[in-house]
PDB file with one MODEL, atoms N, CA, C and O in Angstrom:
MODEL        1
ATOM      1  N   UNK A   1      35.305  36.073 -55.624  1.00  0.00           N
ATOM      2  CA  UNK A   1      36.668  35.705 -55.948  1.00  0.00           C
ATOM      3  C   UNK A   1      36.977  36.071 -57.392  1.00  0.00           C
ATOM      4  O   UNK A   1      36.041  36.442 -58.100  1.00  0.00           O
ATOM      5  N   UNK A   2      38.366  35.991 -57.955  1.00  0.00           N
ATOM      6  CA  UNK A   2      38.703  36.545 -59.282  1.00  0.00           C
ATOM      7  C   UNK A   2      38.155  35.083 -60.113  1.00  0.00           C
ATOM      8  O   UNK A   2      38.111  35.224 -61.335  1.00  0.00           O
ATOM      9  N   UNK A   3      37.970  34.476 -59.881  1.00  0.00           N
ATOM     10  CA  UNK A   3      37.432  33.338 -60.264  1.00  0.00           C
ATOM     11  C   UNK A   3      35.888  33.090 -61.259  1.00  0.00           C
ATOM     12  O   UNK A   3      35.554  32.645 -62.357  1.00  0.00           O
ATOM     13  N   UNK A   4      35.162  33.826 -59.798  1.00  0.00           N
ATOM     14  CA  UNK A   4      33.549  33.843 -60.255  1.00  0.00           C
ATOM     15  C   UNK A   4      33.963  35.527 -60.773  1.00  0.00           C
ATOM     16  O   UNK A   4      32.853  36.030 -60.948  1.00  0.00           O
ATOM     17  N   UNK A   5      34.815  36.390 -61.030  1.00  0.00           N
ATOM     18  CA  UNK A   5      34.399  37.678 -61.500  1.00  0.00           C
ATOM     19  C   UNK A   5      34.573  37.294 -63.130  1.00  0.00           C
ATOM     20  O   UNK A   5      33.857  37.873 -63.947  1.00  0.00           O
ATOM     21  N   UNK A   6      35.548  36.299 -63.560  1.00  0.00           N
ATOM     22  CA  UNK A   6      36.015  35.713 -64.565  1.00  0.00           C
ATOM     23  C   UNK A   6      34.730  35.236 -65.543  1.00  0.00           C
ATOM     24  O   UNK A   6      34.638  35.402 -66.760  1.00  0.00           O
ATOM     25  N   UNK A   7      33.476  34.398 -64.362  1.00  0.00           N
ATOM     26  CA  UNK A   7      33.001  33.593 -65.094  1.00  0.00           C
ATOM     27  C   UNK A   7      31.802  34.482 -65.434  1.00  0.00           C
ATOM     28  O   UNK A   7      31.178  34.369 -66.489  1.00  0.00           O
ATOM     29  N   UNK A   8      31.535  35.315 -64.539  1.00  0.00           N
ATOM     30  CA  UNK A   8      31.042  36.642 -64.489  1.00  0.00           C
ATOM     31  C   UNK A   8      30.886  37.179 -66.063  1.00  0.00           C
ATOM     32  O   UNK A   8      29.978  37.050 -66.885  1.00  0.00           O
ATOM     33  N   UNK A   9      32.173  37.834 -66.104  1.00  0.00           N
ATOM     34  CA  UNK A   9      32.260  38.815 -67.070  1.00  0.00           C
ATOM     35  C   UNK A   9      31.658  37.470 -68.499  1.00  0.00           C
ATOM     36  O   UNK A   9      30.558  37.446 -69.052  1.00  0.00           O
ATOM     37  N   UNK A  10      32.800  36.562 -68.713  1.00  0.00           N
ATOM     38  CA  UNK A  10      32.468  35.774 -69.750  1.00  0.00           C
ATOM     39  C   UNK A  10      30.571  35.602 -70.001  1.00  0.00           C
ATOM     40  O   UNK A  10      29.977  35.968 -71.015  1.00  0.00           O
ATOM     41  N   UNK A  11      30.021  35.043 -68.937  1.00  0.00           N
ATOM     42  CA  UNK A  11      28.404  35.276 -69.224  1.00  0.00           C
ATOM     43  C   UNK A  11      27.725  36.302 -69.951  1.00  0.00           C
ATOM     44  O   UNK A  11      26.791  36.142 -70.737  1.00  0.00           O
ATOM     45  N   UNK A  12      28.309  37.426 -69.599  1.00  0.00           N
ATOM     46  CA  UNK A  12      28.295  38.882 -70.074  1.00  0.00           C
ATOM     47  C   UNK A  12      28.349  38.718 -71.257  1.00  0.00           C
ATOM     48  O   UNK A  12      27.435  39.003 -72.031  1.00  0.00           O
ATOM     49  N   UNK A  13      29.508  38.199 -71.590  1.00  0.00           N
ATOM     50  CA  UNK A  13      29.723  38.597 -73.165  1.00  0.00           C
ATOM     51  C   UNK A  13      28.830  37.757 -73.839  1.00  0.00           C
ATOM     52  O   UNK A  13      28.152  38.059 -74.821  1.00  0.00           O
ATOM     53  N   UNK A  14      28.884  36.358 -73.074  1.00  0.00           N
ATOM     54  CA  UNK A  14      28.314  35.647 -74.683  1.00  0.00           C
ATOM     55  C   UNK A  14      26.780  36.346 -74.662  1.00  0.00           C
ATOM     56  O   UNK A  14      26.392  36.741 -75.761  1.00  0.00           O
ATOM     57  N   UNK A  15      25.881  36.535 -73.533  1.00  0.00           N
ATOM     58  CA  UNK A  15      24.790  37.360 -73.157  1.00  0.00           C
ATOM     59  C   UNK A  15      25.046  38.606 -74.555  1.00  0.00           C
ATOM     60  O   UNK A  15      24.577  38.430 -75.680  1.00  0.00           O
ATOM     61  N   UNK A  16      25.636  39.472 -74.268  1.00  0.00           N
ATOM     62  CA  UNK A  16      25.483  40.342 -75.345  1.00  0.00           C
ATOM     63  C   UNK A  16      25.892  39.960 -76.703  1.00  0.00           C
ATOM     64  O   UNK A  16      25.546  40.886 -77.437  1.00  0.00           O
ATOM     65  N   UNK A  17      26.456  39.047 -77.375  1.00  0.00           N
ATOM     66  CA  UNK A  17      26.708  38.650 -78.253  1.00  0.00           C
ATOM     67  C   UNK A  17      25.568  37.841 -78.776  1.00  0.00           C
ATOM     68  O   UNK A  17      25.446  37.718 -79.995  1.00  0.00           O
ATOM     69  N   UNK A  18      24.790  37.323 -78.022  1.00  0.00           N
ATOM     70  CA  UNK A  18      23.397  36.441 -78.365  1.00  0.00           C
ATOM     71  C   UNK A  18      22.663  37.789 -78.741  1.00  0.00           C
ATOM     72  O   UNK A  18      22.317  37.901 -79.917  1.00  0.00           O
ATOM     73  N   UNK A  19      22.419  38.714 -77.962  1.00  0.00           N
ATOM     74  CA  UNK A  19      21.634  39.453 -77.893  1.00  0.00           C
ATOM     75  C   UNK A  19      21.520  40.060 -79.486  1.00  0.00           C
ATOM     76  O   UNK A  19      20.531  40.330 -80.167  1.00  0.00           O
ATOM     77  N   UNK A  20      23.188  40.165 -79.810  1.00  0.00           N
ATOM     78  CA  UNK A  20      22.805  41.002 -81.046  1.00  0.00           C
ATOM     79  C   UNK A  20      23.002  40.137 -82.369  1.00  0.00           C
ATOM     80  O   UNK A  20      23.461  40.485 -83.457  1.00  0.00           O
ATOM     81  N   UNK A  21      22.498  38.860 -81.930  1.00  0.00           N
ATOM     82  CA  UNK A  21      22.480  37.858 -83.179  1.00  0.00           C
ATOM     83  C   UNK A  21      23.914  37.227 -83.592  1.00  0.00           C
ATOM     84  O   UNK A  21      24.144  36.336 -84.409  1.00  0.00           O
ATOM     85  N   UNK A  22      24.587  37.782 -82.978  1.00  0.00           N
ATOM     86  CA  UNK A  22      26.363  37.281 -83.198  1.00  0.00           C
ATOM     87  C   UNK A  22      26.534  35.583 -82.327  1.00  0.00           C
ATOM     88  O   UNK A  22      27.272  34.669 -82.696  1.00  0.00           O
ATOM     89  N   UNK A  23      25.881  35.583 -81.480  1.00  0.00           N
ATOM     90  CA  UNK A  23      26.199  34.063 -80.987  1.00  0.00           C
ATOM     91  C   UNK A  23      25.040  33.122 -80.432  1.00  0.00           C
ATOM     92  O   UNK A  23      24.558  33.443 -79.345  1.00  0.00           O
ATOM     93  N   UNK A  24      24.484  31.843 -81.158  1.00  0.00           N
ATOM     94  CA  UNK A  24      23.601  31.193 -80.766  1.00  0.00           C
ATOM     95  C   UNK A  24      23.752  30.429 -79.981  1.00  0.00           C
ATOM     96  O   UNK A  24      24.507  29.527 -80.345  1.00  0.00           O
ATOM     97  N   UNK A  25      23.202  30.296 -78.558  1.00  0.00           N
ATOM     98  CA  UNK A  25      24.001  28.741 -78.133  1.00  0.00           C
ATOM     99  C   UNK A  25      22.407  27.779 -77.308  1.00  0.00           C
ATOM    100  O   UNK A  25      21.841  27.700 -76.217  1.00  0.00           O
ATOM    101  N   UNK A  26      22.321  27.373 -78.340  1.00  0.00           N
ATOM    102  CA  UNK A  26      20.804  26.446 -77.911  1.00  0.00           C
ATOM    103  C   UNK A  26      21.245  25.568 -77.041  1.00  0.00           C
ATOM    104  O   UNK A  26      22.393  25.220 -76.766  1.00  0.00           O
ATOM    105  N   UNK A  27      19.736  25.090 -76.442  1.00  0.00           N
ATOM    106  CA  UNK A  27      19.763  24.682 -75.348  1.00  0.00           C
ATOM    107  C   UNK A  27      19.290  22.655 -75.901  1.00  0.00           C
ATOM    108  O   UNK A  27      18.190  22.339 -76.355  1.00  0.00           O
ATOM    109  N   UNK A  28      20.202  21.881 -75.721  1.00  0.00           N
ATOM    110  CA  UNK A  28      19.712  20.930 -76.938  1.00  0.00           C
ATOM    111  C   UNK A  28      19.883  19.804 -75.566  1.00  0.00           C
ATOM    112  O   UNK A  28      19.971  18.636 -75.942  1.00  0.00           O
ATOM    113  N   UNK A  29      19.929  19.971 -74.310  1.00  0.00           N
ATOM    114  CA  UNK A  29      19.930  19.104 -73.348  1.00  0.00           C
ATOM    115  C   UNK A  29      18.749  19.026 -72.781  1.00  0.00           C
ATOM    116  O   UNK A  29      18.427  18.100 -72.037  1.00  0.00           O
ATOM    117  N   UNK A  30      17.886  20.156 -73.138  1.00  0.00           N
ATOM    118  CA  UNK A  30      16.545  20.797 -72.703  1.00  0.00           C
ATOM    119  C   UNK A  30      15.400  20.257 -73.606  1.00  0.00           C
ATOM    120  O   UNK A  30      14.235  20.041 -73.271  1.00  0.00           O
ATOM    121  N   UNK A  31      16.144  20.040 -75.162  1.00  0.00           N
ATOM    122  CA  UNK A  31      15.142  19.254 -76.245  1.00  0.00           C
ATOM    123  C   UNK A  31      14.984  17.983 -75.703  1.00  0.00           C
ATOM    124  O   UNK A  31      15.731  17.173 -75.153  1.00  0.00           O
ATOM    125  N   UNK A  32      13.437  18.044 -76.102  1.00  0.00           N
ATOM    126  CA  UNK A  32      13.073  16.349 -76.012  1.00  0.00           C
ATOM    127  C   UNK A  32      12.729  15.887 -77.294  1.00  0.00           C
ATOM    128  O   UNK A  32      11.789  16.477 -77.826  1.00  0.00           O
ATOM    129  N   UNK A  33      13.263  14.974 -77.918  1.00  0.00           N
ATOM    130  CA  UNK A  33      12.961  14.532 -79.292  1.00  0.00           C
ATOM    131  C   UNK A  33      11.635  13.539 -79.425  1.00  0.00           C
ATOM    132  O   UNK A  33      11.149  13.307 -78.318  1.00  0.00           O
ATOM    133  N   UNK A  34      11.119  13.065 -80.245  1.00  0.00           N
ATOM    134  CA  UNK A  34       9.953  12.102 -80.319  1.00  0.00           C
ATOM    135  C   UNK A  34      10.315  10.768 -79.904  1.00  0.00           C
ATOM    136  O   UNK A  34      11.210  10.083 -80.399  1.00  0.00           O
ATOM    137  N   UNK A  35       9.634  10.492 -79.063  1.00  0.00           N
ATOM    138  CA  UNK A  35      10.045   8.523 -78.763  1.00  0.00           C
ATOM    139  C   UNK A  35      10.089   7.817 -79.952  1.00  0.00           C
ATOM    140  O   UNK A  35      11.055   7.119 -80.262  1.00  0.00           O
ATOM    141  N   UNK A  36       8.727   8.008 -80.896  1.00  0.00           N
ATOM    142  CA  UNK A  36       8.644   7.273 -82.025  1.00  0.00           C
ATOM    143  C   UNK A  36      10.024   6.802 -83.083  1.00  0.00           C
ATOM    144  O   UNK A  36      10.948   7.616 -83.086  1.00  0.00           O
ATOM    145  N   UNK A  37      10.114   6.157 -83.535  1.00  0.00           N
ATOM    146  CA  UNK A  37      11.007   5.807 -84.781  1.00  0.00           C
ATOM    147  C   UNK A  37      10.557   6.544 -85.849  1.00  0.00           C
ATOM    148  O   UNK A  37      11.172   6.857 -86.869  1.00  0.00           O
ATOM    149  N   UNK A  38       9.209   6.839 -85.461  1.00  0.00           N
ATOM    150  CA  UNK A  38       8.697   6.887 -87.366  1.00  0.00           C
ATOM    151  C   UNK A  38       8.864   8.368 -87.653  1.00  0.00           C
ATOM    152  O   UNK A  38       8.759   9.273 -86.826  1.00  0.00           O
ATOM    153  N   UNK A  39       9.163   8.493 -89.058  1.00  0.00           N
ATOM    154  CA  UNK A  39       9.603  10.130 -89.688  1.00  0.00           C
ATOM    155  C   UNK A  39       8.149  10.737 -89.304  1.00  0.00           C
ATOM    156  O   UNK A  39       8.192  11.855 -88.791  1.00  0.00           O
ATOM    157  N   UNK A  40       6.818  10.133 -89.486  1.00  0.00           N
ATOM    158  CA  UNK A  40       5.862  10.807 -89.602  1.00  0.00           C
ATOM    159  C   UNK A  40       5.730  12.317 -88.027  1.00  0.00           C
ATOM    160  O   UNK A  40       5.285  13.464 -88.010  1.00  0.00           O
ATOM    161  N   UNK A  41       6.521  11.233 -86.769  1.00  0.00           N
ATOM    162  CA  UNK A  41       6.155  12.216 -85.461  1.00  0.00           C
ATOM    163  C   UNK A  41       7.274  13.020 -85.343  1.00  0.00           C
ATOM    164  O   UNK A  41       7.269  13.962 -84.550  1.00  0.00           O
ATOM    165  N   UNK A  42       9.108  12.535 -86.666  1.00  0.00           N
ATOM    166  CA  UNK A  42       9.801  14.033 -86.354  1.00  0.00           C
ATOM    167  C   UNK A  42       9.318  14.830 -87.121  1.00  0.00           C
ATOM    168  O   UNK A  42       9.219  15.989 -86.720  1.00  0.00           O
ATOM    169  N   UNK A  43       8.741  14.416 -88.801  1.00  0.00           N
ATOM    170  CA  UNK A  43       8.571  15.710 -89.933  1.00  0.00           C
ATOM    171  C   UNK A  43       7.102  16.789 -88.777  1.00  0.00           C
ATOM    172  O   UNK A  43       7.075  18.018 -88.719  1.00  0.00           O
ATOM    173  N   UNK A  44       6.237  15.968 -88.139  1.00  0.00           N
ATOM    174  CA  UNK A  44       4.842  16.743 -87.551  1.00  0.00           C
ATOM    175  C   UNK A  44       5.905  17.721 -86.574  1.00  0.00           C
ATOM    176  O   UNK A  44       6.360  18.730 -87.113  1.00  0.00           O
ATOM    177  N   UNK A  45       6.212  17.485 -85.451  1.00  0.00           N
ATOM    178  CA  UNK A  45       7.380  18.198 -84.818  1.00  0.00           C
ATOM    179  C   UNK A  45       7.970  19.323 -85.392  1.00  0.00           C
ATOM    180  O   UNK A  45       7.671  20.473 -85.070  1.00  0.00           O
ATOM    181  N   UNK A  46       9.038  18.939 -86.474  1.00  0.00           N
ATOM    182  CA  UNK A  46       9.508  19.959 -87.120  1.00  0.00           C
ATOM    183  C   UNK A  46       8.797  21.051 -87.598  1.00  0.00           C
ATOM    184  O   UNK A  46       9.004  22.265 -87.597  1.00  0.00           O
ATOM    185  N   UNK A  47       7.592  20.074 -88.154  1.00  0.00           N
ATOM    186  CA  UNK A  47       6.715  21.584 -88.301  1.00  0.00           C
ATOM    187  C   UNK A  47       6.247  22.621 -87.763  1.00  0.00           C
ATOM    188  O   UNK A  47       6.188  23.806 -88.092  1.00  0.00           O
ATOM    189  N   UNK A  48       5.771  21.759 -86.501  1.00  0.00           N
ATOM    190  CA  UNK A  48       5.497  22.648 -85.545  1.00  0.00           C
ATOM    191  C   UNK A  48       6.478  23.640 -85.118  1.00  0.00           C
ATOM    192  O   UNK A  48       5.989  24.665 -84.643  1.00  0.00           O
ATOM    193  N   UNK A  49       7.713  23.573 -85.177  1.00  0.00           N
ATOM    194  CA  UNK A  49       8.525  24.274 -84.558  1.00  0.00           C
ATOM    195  C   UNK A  49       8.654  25.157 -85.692  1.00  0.00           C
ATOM    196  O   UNK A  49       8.667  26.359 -85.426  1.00  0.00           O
ATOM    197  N   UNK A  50       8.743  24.846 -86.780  1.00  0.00           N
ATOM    198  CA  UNK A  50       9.382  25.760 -88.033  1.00  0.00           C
ATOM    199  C   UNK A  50       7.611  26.892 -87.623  1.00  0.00           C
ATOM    200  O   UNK A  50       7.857  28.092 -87.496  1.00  0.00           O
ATOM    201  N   UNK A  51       6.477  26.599 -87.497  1.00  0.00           N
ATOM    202  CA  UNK A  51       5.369  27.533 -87.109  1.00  0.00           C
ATOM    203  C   UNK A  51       5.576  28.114 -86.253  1.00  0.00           C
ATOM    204  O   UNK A  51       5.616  29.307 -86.554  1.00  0.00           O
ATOM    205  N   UNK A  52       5.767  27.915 -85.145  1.00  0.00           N
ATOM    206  CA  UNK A  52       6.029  28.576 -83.484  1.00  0.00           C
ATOM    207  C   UNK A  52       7.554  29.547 -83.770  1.00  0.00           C
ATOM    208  O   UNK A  52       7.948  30.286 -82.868  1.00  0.00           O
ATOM    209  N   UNK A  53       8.392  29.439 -85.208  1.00  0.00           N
ATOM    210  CA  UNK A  53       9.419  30.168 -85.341  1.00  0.00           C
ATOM    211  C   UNK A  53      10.888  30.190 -84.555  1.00  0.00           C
ATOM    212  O   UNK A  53      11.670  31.134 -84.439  1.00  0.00           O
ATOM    213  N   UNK A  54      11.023  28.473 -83.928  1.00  0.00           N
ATOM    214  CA  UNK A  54      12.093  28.280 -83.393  1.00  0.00           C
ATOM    215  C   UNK A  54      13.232  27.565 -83.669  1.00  0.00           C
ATOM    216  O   UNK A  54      13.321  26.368 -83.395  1.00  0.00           O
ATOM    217  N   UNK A  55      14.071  28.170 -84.167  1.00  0.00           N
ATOM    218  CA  UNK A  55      14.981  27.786 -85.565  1.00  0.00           C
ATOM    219  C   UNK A  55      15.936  26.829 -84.409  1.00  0.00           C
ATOM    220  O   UNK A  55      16.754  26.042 -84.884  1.00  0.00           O
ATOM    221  N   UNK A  56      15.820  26.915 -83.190  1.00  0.00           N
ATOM    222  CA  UNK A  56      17.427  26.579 -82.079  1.00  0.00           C
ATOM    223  C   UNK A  56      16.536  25.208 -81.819  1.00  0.00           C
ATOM    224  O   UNK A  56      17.192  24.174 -81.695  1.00  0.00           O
ATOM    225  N   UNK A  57      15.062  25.114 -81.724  1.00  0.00           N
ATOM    226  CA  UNK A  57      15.081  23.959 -81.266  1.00  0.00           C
ATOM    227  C   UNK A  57      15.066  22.828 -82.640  1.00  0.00           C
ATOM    228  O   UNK A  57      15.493  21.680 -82.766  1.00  0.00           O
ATOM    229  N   UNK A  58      14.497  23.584 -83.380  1.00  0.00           N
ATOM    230  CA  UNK A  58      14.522  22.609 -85.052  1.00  0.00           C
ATOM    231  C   UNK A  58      15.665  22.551 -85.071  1.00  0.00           C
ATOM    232  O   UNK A  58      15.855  21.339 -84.969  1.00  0.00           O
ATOM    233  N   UNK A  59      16.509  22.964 -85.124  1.00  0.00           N
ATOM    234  CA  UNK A  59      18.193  22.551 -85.081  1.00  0.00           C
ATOM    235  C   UNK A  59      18.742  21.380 -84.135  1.00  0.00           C
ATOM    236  O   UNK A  59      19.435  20.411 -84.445  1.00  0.00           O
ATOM    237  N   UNK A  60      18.052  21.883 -82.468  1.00  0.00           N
ATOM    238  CA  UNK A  60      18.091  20.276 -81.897  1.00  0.00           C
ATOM    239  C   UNK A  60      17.561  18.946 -82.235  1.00  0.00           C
ATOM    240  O   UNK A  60      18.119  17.853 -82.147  1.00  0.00           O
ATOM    241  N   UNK A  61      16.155  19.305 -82.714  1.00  0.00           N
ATOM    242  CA  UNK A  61      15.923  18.106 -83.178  1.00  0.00           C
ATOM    243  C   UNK A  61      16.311  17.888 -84.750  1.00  0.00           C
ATOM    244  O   UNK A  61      15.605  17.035 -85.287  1.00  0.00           O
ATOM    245  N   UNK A  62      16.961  18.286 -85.307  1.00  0.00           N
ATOM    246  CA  UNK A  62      18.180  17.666 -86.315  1.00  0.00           C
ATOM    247  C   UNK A  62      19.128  17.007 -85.998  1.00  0.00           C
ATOM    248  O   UNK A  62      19.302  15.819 -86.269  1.00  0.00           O
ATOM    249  N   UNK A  63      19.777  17.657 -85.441  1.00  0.00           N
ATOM    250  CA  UNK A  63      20.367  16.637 -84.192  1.00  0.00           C
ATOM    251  C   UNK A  63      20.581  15.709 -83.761  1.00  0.00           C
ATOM    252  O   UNK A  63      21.578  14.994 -83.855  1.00  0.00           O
ATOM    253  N   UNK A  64      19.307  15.549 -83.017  1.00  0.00           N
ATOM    254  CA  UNK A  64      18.846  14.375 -82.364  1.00  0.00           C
ATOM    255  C   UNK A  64      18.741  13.356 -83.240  1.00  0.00           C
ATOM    256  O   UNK A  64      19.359  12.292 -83.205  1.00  0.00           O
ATOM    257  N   UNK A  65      17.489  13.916 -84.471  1.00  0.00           N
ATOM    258  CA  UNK A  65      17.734  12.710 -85.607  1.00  0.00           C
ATOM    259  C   UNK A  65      18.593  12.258 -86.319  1.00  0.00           C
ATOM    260  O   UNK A  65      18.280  11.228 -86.917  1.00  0.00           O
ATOM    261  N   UNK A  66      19.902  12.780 -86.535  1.00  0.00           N
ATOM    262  CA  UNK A  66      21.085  12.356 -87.013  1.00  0.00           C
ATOM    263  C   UNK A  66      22.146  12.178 -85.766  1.00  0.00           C
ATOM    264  O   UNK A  66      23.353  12.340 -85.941  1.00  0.00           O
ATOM    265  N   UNK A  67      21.699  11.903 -84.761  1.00  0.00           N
ATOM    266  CA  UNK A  67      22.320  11.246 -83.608  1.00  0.00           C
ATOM    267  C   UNK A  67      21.574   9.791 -83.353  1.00  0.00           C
ATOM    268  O   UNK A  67      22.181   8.816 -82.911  1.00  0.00           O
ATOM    269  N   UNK A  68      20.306   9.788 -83.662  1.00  0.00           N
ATOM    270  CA  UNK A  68      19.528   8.637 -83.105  1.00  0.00           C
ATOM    271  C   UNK A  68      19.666   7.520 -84.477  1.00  0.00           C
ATOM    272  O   UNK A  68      19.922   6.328 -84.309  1.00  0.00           O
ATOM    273  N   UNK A  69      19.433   8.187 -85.924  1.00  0.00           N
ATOM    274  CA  UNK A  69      19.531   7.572 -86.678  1.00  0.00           C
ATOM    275  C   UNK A  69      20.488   7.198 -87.645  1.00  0.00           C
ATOM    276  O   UNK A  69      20.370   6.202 -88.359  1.00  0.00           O
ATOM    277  N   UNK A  70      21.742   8.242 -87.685  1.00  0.00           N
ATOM    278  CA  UNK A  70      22.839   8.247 -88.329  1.00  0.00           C
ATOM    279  C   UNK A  70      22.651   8.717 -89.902  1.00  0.00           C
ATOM    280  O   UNK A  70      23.457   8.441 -90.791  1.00  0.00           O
ATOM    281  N   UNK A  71      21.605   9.371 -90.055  1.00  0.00           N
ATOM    282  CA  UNK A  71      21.642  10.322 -91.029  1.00  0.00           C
ATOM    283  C   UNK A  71      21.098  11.916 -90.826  1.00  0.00           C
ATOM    284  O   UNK A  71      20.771  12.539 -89.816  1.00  0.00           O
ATOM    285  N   UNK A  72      21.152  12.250 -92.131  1.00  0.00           N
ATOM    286  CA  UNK A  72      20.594  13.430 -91.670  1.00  0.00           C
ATOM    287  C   UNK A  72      18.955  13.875 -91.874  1.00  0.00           C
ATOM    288  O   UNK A  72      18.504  13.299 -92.864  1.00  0.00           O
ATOM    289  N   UNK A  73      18.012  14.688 -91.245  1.00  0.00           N
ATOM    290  CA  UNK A  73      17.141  14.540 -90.797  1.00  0.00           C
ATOM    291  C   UNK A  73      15.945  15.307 -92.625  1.00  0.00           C
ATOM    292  O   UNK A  73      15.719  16.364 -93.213  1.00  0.00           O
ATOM    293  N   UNK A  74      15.571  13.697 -92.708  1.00  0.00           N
ATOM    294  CA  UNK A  74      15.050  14.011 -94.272  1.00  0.00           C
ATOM    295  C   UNK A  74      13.800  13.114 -94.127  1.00  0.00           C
ATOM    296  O   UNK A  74      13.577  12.530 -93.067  1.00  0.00           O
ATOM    297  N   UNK A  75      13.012  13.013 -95.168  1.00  0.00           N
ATOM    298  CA  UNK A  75      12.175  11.862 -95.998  1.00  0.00           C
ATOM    299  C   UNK A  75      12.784  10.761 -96.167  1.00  0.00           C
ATOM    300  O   UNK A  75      13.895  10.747 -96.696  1.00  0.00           O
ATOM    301  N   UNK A  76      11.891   9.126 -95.558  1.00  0.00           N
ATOM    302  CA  UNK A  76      13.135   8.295 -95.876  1.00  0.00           C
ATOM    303  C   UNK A  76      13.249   8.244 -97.395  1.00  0.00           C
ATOM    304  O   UNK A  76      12.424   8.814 -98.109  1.00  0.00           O
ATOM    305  N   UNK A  77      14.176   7.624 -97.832  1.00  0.00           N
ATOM    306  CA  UNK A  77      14.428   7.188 -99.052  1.00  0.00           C
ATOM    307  C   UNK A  77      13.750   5.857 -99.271  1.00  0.00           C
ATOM    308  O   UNK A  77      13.861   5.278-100.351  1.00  0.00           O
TER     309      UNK A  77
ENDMDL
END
């Protein structure tokens, strides 16, 4: 239908637009953040991810921690 050719093409684009670094769209429903409260299991996390070189999911779990905690994702004070 002109419908699904619509939703079609749109996939397309953002597809090639990711492709060439022009559009990120992480997957942050797919992140699982740490159960813990404590900074010690997001800063270990983060690290890990900043090693493994995955800037979309360190971004989710920023996120997450300034969704769960209402700041932004630091050392406490």
């Amino acid at each position: 239908t002109q419908e699904r050719a619509k939703r079609e093409a749109a996939d397309t684009e953002v597809a090639a637009r990711t492709r060439q670094g022009l559009l990120q769209v992480p997957d942050c429903a797919a992140f699982i953040p740490p159960a813990s409260d404590q900074y010690a299991a997001w800063s270990e996390l983060a690290e890990r991810l900043t090693a493994q070189g995955d800037p979309a999911a360190l971004n989710c779990l920023k996120r997450a921690y300034r969704e769960r905690f209402g700041v932004e994702f630091g050392p406490p004070r």
